[in-house]
C-alpha positions in Angstrom: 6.0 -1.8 -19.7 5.8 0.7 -17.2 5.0 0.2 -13.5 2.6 0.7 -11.5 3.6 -0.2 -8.1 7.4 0.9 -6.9 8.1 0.3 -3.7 11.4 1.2 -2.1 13.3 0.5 1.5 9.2 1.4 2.7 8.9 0.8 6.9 5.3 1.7 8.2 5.8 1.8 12.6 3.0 1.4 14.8 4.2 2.4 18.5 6.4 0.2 19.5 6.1 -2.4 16.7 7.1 -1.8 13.2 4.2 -2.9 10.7 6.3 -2.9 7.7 10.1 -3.3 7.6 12.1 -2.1 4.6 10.4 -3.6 2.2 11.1 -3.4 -1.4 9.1 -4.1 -4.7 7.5 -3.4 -8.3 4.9 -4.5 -10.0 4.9 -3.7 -13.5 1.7 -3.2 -15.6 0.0 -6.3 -16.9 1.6 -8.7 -14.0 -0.5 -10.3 -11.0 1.1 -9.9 -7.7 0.6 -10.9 -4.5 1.9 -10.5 -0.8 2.6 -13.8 0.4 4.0 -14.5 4.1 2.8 -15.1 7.8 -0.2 -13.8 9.2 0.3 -10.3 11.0 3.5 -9.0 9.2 2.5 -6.6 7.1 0.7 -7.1 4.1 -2.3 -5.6 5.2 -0.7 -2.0 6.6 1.4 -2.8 2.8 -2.2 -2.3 1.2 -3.0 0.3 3.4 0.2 2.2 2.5 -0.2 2.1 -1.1 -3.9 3.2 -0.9 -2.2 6.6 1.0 -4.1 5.1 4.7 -1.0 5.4 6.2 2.3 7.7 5.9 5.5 5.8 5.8 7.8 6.5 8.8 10.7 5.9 5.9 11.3 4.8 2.4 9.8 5.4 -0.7 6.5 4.3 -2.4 4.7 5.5 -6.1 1.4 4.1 -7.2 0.6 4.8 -11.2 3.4 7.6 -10.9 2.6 9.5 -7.9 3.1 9.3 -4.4 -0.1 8.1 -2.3 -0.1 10.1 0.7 0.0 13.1 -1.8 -2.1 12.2 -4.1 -5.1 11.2 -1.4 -5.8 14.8 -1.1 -7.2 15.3 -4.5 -9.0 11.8 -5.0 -13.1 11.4 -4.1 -13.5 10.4 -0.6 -15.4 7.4 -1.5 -11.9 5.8 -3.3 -10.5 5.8 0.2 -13.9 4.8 2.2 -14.1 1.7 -0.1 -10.3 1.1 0.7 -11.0 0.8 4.2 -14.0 -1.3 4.1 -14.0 -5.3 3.6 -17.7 -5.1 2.8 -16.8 -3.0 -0.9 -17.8 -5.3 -3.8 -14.8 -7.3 -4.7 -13.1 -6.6 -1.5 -10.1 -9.0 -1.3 -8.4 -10.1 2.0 -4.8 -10.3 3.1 
C-alpha cells in the first residue's frame, strides 16, 4: 500500500513556544488514524501543517506524494477555506 501521510522529524514554532516538536509518522492508505494526546500540544497546528496552513520551521512532511506548502499554490482556494473553518460539513475536531 502506498502512503498517504509521511511525516518526518516535522516541528511547527509559534514565537516563543514550539507547536509541534519533532514529530514523526505515516499513515498508509486504507488505515484510520488519529492524533491522540493532551489538549494544546499539537494536533491541531499537526492538521494545519498537513493541509499546507502552516510552513514547518524544520522537518519533513508529504501528503498523497507532494509536499503541502507547495502544493497549496495550485489547489482551489475553497480546499483551504474549508480547512480553516469548523463550520465545513463534516468538520472534525482535535
Amino acid at each position: 500500500m502506498s502512503d498517504v501521510a509521511a511525516v518526518d522529524r516535522l516541528t511547527r514554532r509559534f514565537e516563543t513556544e514550539r507547536g509541534v516538536t519533532e514529530i514523526s509518522f505515516t499513515v498508509r492508505a486504507g488505515e484510520v488514524s488519529g492524533l491522540p494526546g493532551p489538549q494544546r500540544r499539537g494536533q491541531a497546528g499537526t492538521i494545519r501543517l498537513l493541509f499546507g496552513l502552516y510552513r514547518p520551521a524544520s522537518g519533513s512532511m508529504r501528503v498523497l506524494g507532494a509536499d503541502p506548502t507547495r502544493r497549496r499554490r495550485r489547489d482551489p482556494p475553497d480546499v483551504h477555506q474549508a480547512a480553516r473553518s469548523n463550520r465545513s460539513p463534516g468538520a472534525a475536531s482535535v
